[in-house]
N, C-alpha and C positions, 0 to 999 in steps of 0.2 A: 371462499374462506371469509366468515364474519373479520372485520378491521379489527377486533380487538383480541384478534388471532395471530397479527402478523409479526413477526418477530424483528424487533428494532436491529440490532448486533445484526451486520451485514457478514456474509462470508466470501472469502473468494478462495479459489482451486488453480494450481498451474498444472496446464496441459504438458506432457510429456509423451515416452515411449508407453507407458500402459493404460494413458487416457488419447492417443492421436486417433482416433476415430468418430466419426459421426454420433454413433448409436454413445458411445462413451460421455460424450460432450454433452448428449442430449439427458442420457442419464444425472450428470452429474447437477446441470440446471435444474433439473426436476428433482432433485434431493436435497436444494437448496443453495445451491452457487449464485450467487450476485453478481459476482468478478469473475473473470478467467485471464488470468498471466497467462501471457508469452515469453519465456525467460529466451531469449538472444543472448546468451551465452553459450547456447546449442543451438545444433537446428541448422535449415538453410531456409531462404527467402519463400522457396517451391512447398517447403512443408509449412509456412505460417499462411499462404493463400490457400490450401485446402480447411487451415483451421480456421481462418476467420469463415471464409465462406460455410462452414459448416458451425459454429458460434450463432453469426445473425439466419443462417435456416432453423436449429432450434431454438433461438428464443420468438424468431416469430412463429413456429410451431406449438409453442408450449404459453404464447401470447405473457412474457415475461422480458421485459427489459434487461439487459445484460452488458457490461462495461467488460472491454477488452484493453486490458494493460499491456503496452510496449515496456518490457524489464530492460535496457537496456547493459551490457555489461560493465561497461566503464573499463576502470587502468586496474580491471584485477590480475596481481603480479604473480607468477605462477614457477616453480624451476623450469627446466627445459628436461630433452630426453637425455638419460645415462640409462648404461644396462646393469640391470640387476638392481643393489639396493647399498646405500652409504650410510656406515656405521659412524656416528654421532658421540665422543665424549666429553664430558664434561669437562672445561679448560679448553678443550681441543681448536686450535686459529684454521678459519675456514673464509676460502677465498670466494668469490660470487662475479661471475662476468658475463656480459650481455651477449648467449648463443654461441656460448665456449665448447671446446670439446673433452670432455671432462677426464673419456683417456688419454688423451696426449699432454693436456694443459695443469692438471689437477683441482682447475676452476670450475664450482659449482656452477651449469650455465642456468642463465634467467632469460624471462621471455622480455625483460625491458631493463633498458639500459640504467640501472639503478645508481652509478655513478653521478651519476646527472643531477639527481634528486635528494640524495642522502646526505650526512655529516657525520664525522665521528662523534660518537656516545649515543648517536642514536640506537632506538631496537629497534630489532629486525628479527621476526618470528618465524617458522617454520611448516608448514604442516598442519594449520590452522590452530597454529599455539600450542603442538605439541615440543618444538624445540625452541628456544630462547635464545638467542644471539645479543650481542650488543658490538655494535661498528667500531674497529678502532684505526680502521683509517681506509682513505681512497684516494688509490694511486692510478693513475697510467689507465685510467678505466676499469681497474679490477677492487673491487670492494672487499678490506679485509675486515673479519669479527669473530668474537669469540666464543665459546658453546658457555650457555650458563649450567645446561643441564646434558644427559646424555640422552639418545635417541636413535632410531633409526629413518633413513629419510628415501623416497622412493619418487621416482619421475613425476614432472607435473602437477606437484602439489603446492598449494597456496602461501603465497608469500605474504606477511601484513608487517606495515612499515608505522607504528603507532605517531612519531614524532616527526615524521618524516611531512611538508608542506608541499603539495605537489603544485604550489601557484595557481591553482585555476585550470593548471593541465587535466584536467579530468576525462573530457569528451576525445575519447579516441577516434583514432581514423575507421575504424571500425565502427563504431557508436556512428560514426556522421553518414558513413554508407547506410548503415540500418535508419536511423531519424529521416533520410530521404527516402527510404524504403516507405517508410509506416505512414510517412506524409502523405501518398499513394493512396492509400487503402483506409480501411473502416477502424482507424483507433483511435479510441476515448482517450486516454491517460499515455504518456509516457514518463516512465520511470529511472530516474538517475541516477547512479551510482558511485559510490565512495563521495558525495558531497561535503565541501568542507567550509565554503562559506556561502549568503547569500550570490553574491555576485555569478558563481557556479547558475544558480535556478536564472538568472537573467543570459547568460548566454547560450542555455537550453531554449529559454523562450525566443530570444531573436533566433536562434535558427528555426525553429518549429513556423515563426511568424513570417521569416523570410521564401520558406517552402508554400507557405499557403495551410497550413496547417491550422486545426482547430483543436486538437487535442490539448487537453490540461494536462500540467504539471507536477508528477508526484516525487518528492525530496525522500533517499533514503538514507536513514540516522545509523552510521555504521562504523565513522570514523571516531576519533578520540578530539580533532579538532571539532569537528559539526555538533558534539556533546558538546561541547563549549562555547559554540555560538549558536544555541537553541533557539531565541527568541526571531534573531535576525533573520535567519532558515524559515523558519515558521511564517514569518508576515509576509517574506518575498512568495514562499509557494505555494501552489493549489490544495495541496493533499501532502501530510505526513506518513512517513511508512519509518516503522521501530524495525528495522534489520537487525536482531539481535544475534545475530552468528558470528559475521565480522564484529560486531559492537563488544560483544563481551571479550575477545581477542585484542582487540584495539584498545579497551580501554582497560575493564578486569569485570569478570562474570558476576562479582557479590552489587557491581554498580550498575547493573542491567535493570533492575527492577525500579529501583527508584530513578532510574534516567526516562524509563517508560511510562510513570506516573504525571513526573514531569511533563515530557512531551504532551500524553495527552491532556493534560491541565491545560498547557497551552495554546495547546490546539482548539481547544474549548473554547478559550477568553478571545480567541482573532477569530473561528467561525473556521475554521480549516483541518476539513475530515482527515483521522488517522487510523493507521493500520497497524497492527498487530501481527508481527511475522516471526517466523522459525522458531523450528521445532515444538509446537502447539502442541501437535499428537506425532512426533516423530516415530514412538513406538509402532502404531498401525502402519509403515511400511512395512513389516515384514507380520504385522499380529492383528488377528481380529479386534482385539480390545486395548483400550489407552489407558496407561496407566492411571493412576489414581493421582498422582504428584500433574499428569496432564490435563485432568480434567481440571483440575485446582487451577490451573495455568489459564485457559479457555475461560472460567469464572471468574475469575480475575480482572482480564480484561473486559470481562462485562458490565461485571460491578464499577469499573474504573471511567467505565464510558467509553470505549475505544468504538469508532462507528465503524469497523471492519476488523474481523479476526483472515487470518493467510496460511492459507495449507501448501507446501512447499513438494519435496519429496513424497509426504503422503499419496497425492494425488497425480505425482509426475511420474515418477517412476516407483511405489509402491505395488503390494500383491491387493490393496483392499481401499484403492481410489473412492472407490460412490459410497463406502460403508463409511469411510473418515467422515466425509463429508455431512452423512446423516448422521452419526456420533454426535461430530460438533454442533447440528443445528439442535438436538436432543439438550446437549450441556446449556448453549445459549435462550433457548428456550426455558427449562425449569429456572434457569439464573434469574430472569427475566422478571417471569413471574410470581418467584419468591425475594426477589429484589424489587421491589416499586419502582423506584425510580434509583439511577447511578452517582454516585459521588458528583455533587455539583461545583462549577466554579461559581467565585465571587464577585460578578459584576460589577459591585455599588462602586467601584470606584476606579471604573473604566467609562470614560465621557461615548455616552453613546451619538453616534450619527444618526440623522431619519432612515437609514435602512436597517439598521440597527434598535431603534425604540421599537418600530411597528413593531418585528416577530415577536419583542420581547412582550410587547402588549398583549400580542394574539397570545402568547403563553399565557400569562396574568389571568387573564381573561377566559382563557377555555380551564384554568386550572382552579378558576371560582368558580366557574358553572357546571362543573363535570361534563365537559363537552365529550362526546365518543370522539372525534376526531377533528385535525384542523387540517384545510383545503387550500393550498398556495398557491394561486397564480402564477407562474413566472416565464420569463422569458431566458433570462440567462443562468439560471439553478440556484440566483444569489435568494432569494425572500425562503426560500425552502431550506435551504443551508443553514440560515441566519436563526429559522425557527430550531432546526434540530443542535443548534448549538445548546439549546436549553435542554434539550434529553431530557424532554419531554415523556411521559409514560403510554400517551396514547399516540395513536399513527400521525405522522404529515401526508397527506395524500396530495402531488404533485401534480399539478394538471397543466403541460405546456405543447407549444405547436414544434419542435425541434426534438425529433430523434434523438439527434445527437447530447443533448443537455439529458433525455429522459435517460442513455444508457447510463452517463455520466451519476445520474441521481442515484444510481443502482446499488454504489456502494456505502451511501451517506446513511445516516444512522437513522431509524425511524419512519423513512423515508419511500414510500411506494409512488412510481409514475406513473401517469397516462398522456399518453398523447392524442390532443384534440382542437382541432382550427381555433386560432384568435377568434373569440367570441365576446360579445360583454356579459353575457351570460354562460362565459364558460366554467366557472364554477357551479353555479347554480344545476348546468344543463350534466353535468358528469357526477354531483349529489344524488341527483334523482336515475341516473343509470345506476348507481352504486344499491343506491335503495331498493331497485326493482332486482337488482342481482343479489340481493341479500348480502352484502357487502356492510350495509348500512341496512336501520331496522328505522319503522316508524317509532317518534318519539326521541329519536338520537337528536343530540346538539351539537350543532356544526359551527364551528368558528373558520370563517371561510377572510384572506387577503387576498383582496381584489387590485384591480388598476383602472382609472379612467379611460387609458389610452391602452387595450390587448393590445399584446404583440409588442409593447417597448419596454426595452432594458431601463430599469431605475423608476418604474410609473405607479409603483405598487403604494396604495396611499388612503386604501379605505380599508376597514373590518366592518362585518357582518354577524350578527349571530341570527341563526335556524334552526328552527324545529322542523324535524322530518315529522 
């Protein structure tokens, strides 16, 4: 495929029960996944080592780099089992206690000891915001509140506690089994949940660091506190991820869209790739075709700059997995190219560092000469990043000697890798592969950042321009 084909907007897909197979996986790469989640909310250990192992078989089969996300669950609060189903009125005082038996006790049970945590006046939601409560007290362990609205309410289903500060408590005992699991094995990203301040992304990182782990860090924005500490969130972590399902729950659904603008502005201005999640194309679980309010969704975040749009359900446990997927690449593609370039941020008066001036030069500069593409050297994915923080209109082509940094690259906006031995003439020497692949054409303009010293993190310190 000529570079000036490929499509910036990254996608990723999470594997489930209608995508756990080989041929599925492979299909779904080849229709345009960049990403594949692992959602650890389900699942056992046995079934994520057939997927990765079948992940990195076809992406080296299909010779395309691919980033495999650890979801982690986190402290999501759930009821517990009752039989049958609990009629909900309005005014009605409903009791809540941690692994009660709800015929003998008449206490709602919950799967976490919510006394602990709570305060009166706080809310406390139901069913993923379809019941309303508000705490008016907690006693003896058992948590009393009141219905705002009526409803009906059935085993199992999701508890969200908008006000509720869970100190730091985030990484469950669970979460820390699975974090040493994934330490193990072949994972790019690990993904955190319910995030509420930066210090949350720093005691992710010290356990990741203390296992020996190499995996980056993805912060997901879901709470009502993490909308409110945006910026901080954003500089401690690797990768932003917009979890709007909790988010609109937690905070209120008319504040989702400009909390998402936000985010990715921000994530723009510190150079920290963001994702676009739930319900994109939720219709295509059960229908060949996405509504017209979905495609608008998917264009959105295009036009906005998001370097990754996130298919959830579509591709987990939907009837039309590989068809979502090519829909979406369909939408980000025309976006693309009846969009020039995305919503930009305003750098002038952010004090740029030298790792920071360079890419912004190599931009300036390829975007005076109509360069076809610009060629990043890197060693640690920073000179590549820094460039697509500009979102840019034409490719960054990634040329580093680390696997691991090229899957990583996979979701970043713009952004295609290759891996190729520290060379001084490792740019130079993968232009001219590109050229004979027809990738690149004679006459293209190359804006290529280089380093004196291949192979070292921070050495990137020279620009080039070429004619093919």
């Amino acid at each position: 495929m000529a570079a000036r084909d490929f499509k910036r907007t990254k996608i990723i897909a999470t594997i489930g029960p209608s995508t756990n197979t080989y041929q599925a996986i492979n299909e779904m790469i080849e229709a345009g996944a960049n990403g594949l989640r692992l959602n650890f909310s389900h699942g056992d250990h046995e079934e994520r080592d057939d997927q990765i192992k079948w992940i990195r078989q076809a992406s080296k089969a299909l010779s395309k780099p691919v980033a495999i996300i650890q979801d982690l669950q986190g402290p999501k609060i759930r009821v517990g089992d009752f039989d049958g189903i609990i009629n909900i009125a309005k005014n009605q005082s409903l009791a809540f206690a941690y692994k009660s038996d709800y015929q003998k006790s008449g206490h709602i049970p919950v799967q976490y000891d919510l006394s602990q945590k709570v305060a009166r006046g706080q809310k406390l939601y139901l069913y993923d915001g379809k019941i309303k409560t508000t705490i008016t007290s907690v006693d003896g362990g058992v948590v009393h509140a009141k219905a705002e609205n009526s409803g009906v309410l059935v085993k199992r289903k999701g508890v969200n506690l908008p006000d509720t500060d869970f100190g730091g408590d985030i990484i469950t005992k669970k979460d820390k089994a699975d974090i040493a699991y994934g330490s193990t094995k072949d994972i790019d990203y690990v993904a955190l949940s319910f995030v509420q301040t930066a210090e949350d992304i720093r005691k992710l990182r010290r356990l990741l660091r203390n296992l020996g782990s190499d995996a980056k860090v993805i912060a997901k924005i879901e709470t009502k506190k993490a909308a409110e500490n945006l910026e901080e969130i954003i500089t401690e972590t690797d990768v932003v991820m917009i979890a709007r399902g909790d988010l609109a729950i937690e905070t209120s659904p008319e504040s989702v869209p400009i909390t998402q603008r936000k985010i990715i502005e921000i994530a723009k201005k510190f150079a920290r790739p963001s994702i676009v999640a739930t319900h994109l194309l939720a219709s295509m679980t059960d229908q060949p075709e996405p509504t017209r309010a979905e495609v608008s969704d998917v264009a959105t975040a295009v036009i906005l700059g998001a370097d990754s749009v996130m298919l959830s359900d579509e591709t987990a446990a939907g009837q039309y997995p590989v068809e979502s997927i090519s829909v979406m690449k369909r939408v980000v593609n025309y976006t693309e190219k009846n969009t020039p370039e995305p919503i930009m941020t305003d750098f002038a008066h952010v004090k740029s560092t030298k790792s920071q001036a360079i890419p912004r030069a190599v931009i300036a500069l390829a975007r005076e000469m109509g360069a076809a593409a610009v060629v990043a050297e890197t060693k640690s994915g920073a000179t590549a990043i820094q460039v697509s923080s500009n979102r840019p209109s034409f490719p960054i082509i990634a040329v580093t000697s680390s696997q691991r940094i090229a899957q990583q690259l996979a979701i970043v906006y713009g952004t295609k890798s290759f891996v190729r031995p520290d060379d001084k003439l490792q740019a130079a020497k993968l232009t001219n592969w590109l050229k004979n692949n027809q990738v690149l054409a004679k006459g293209d303009i190359i804006i290529s950042a280089t380093g004196r010293h291949p192979g070292v993190v921070g050495s990137t310190d020279t620009i080039k321009v070429r004619v093919l």
